[in-house]
N, C-alpha and C positions, 0 to 999 in steps of 0.2 A: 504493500500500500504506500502511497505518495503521501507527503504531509506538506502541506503549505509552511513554507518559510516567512516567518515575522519579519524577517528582514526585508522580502520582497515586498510588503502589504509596508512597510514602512517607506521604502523609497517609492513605490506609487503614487503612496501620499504624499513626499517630498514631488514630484515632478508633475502631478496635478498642482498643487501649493505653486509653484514656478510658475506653471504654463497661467494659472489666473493671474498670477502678481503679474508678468508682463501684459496680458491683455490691458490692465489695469496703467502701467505705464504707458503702454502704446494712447490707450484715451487722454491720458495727463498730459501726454508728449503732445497731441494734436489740441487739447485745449487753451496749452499757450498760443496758439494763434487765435481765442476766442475768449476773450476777457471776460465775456459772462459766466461761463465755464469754470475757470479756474480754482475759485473760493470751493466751490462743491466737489473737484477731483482730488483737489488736496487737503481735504476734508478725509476721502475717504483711503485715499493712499494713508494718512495716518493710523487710519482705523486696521487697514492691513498689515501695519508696522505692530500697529499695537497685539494684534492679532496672534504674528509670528512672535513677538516676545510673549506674551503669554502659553503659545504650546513649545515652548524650546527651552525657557532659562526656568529650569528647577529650583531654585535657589526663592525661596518667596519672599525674603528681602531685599535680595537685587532687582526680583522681578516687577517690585514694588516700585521704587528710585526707577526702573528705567521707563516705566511706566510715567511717572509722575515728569519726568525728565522730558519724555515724549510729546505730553500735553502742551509742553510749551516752544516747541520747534515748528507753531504754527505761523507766527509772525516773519520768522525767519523766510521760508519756504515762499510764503506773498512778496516778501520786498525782495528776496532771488528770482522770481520768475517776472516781477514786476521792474526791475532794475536791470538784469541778466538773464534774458529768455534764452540765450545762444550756449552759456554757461548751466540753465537750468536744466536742458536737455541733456547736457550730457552727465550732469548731478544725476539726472533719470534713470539714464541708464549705468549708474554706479549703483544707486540704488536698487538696479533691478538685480542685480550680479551678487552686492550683500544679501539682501534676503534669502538668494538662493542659497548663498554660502553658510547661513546659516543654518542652517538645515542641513547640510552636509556636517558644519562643525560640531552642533549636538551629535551628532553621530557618532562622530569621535570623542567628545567628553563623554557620551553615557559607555564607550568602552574603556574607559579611564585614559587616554591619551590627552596632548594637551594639543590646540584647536586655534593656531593666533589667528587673528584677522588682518592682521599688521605687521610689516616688518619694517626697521628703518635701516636704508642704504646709505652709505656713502659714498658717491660715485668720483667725490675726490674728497684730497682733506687741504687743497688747495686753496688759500683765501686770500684777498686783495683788502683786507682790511684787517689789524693785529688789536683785537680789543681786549685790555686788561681781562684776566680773569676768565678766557674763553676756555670753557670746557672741556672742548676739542682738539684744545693745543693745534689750532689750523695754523700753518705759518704757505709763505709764497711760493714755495718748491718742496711740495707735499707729493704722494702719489696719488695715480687715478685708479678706477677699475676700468678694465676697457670695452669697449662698448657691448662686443660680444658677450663678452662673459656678465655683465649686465643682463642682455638680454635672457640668461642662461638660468641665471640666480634668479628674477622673476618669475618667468617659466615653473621653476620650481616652488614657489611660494606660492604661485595663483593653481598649480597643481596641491598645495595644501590648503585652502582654501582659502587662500587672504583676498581681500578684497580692495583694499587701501596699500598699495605702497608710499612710504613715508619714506622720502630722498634729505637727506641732511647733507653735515660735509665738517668742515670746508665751508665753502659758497657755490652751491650745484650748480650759477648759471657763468661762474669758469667754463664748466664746459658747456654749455649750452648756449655762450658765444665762439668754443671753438671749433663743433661740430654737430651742432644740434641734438646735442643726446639726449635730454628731456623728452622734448617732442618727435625725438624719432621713437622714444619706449614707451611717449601717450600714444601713438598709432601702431606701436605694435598692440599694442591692450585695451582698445579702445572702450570696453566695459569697464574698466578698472580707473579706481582715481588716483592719482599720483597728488600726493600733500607735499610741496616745496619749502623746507624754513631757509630762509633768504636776507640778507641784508638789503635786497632790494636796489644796489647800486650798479648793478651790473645786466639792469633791467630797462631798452631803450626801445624805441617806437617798432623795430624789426622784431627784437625779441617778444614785445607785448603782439605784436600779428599774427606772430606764427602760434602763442598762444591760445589765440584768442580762435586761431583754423580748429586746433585741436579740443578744447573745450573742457577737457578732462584733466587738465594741471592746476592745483589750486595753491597759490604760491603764497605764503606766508610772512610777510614780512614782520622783522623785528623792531621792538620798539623798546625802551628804556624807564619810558614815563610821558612826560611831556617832550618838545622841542630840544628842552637846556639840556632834559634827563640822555634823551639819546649821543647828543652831541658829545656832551662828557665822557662818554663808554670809548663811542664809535671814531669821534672825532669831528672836526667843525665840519659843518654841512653835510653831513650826512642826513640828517635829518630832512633835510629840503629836497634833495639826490634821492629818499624813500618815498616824500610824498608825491615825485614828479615822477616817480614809478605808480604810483595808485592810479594818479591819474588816467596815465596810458593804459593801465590796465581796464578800470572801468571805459574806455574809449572803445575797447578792442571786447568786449563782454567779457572778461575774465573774472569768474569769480576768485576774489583775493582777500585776503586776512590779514592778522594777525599775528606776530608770538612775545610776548614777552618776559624776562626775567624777572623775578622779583627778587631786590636786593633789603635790606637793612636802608638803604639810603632811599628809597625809591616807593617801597611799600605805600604809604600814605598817599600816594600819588597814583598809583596806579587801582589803589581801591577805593577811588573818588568815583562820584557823576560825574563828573569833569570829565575824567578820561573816557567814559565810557560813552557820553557823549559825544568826544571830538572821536573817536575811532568808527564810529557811526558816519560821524559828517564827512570824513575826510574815506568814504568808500569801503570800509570794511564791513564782510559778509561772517565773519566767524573771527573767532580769535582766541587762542592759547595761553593756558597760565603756568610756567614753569617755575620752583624755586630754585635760587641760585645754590649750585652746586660747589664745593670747594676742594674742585678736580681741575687737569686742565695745567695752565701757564700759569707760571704764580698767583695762583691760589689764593685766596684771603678767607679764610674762617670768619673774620668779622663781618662779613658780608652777608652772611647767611643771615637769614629774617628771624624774629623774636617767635618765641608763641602765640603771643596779642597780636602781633602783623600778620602772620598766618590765619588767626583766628577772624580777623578785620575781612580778609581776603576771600575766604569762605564766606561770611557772613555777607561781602557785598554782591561774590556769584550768584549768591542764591535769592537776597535781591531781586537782580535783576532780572532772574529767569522767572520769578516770580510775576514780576511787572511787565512781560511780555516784551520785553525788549526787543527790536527785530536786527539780530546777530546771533547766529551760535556759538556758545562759550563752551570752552572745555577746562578742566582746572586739573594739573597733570595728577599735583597729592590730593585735595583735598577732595575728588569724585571716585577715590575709594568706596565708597559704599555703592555707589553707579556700576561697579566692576566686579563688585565682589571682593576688593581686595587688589594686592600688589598685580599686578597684571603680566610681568617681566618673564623670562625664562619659555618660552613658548608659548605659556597659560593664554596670553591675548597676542604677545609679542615678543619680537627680540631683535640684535642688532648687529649689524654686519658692517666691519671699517672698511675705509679705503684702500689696505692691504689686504683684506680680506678673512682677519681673524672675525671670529665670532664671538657676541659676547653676549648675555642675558637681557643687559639692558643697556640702553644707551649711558646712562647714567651711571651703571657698574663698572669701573677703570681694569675688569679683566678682558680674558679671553682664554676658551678653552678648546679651540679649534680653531681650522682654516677651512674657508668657501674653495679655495683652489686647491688644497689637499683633496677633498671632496669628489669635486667635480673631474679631476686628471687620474681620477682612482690611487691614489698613494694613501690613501687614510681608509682605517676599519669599516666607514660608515658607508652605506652604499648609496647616500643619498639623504641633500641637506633636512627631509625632514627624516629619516631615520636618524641622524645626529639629533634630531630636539627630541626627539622621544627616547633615545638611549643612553645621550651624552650622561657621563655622574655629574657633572658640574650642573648642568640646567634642571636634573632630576632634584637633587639636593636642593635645588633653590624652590623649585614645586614645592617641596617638602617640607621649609621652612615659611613658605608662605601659606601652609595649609591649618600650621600650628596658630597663626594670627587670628585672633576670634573680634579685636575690636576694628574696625574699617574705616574708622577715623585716624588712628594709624600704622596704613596699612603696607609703609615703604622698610625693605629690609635695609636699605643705605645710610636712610635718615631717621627713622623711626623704631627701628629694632638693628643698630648697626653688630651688635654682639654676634648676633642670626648672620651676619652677611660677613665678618671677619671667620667664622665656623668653616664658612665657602672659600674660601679663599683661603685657607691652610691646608686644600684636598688637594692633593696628587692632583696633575693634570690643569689648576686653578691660576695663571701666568698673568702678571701685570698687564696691561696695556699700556701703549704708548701717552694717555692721559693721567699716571696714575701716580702722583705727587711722592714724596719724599713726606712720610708723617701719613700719610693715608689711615694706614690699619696700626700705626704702635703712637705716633708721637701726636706732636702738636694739633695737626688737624683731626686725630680721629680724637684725642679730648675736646676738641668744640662742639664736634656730631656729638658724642654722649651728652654734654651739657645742654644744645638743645635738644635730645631725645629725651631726655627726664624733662625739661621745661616743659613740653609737651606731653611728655604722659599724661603730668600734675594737671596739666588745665584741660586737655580731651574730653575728661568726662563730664567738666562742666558746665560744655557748648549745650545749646541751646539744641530740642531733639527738632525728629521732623515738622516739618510746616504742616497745617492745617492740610491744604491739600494732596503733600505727600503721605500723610498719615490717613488719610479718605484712600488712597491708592491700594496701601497696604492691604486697608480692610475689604476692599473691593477684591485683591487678588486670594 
């Protein structure tokens, strides 16, 4: 006797689920040409976002927060297709490509594997601008990855189901003024969205066209604070050189953003209406909130933000998403509980230099692999996602991220660095080229535990869900 397999009757359903979500895009797609239209397709595109998060993400507090999170990326959606219809279409079909992916990824987390959606590349570490404190340690005669093998390394991530490539560096449009590699790997993947973090200087009317052909690059520019706050980092006029990049970009329909650091110096500034207004006026469709790390080029631990600055920071995200703001925010620490937790290590994501070692997170100064070992068959793994499901190093980190029960802090770097220095004493766990003198014994890893106790102590006395995230919960 034959027996039906669960597994068949479940991708059935995953490829019915697709085949409607795209009809459902193809009508969104043709309503931007029909302005009566639109308010009721993006209406109900949310309701099928909301949809797929409620039969996929198990977890009934994340499912909760992402839900509640959902509610408010209606304003955003009307001023993208209302501002960028040429840009909204191809958000469409990014969007149509996540959903799917989603449904492939619960597949692999209900077998316990880890399911990113995201990886971030660096297609060089080559940068035309030396700002204090950078992360990255980008200097002006860095290496690249080349284009092919680019192309290689996606391949393989959009074969695991990611759906976002996240290009870093460096400054990705080094190359994308010397050979168009950007938008030559937006048109190889034209379902896929490619998120660009940019200084924005090296962004000029040719480059915002060719953009703007492809539709599916969504370039981030950085920002400091105000005008004075950038200038000070990046250097005089840089600031004015970023915003005569927005410009072209909004010319050209490109949906463009944001990213910014939050420093100790800057805090106050960037979790004003203030900013959050000019970043609105001045053409920004989304924008990112990272804390400053103290990795990278000379390093400054005092840089790093307070608990009350962080705690201010939170408090003015959620603000605004509250108040219907029309821009999507994303806030990298403080939307742990949106994620479930640290997200690093393959769980959502991971990150790959421009030499091509691998490392868990952008943000972790290791690495426990190489992409070109990989790929030229010289290494155990037979393929970059068998390395994230088998590596010890990214296992171990699942592991320690799994022990995290509060999601307020939920970073093994900055929030539980004890958890992250455990990682980095395994066999196999090798510095990177960002990875400071004092990291894990001296000067700067006693700043992280100072502010990782400042933050314990006051975590628990944030303020809980909002009214309407808390209606979400009980709804799910």
């Amino acid at each position: 006797m034959r027996y039906w397999n669960p597994n068949i009757s479940d991708r059935i359903s995953e490829k019915l689920h697709a085949v409607a979500f795209m009809g459902l895009l193809k009508a969104t797609e043709y309503s931007l040409y029909v302005p009566s239209d639109r308010n009721f397709l993006i209406e109900r595109l949310l309701r099928t976002l909301d949809s797929a998060i409620q039969e996929t993400e198990q977890d009934p507090e994340t499912r909760a927060h992402l839900l509640w999170f959902g509610a408010h990326l209606k304003p955003f959606l009307r001023r993208l297709v209302k501002e960028r219809p040429a840009a909204a279409r191809a958000v469409l079909r990014f969007l149509g490509t996540y959903i799917d992916d989603v449904y492939r990824r619960t597949r692999s987390q209900e077998a316990g594997l880890p399911a990113p959606s995201t990886v971030v590349i660096e297609p060089t570490d080559r940068c035309n601008l030396r700002c204090p404190g950078c992360y990255a340690k980008s200097s002006s005669d860095g290496c690249d990855l080349p284009f092919e093998r680019l192309v290689e390394i996606v391949q393989e991530v959009v074969n695991m189901g990611v759906s976002l490539i996240t290009i870093s560096g460096g400054e990705p449009f080094v190359r994308e003024r010397a050979d168009h590699t950007l938008t030559r790997l937006a048109e190889r993947f034209p379902n896929h969205g490619f998120l660009v973090y940019t200084n924005g200087t090296m962004i000029d009317e040719a480059v915002a066209e060719r953009l703007g052909r492809v539709g599916n690059v969504f370039p981030a520019i950085s920002v400091e604070g105000f005008e004075d706050h950038t200038d000070a980092r990046r250097g005089q006029g840089v600031a004015a050189k970023s915003r005569r990049a927005r410009e072209l970009l909004a010319r050209h329909g490109v949906m463009a953003g944001f990213s910014a650091t939050v420093t100790r110096e800057n805090a106050e500034a960037i979790a004003s209406d203030a900013f959050i207004r000019q970043r609105i006026a001045e053409g920004d469709l989304f924008g990112w909130f990272f804390l400053f790390q103290p990795i990278g080029r000379s390093p400054r631990p005092d840089l790093m933000v307070t608990a009350a600055q962080r705690a201010r920071l939170r408090e003015a995200i959620r603000r605004w998403r509250e108040s219907d703001v029309p821009i999507f925010l994303g806030d990298f620490w403080n939307d742990g509980p949106l994620v479930g937790g640290c997200i690093a290590a393959g769980r959502y994501y991971f990150h790959i230099y421009a030499n091509g070692d691998i490392s868990p997170c952008v943000f972790a100064p290791v690495a426990s692999g190489n992409i070109f070992d990989i790929l030229e068959g010289r290494s155990e793994y037979s393929s970059l996602k068998d390395f994230v499901e088998r590596n010890p190093i990214f296992a171990a980190y699942r592991e320690e991220q799994s022990q995290i029960t509060d999601r307020r802090r939920p970073c093994l770097l900055i929030d539980h660095p004890e958890a992250f220095r455990r990682i980095a004493r395994l066999e196999g766990c090798l510095p990177a080229k960002n990875m400071p003198s004092g990291y894990l014994d001296g000067e700067i890893a006693a700043a992280i535990d100072r502010a990782a106790e400042e933050w314990r102590q006051l975590a628990p006395s944030l303020p809980g869900m909002a009214q309407a995230e808390r209606a979400a919960v009980q709804a799910a």
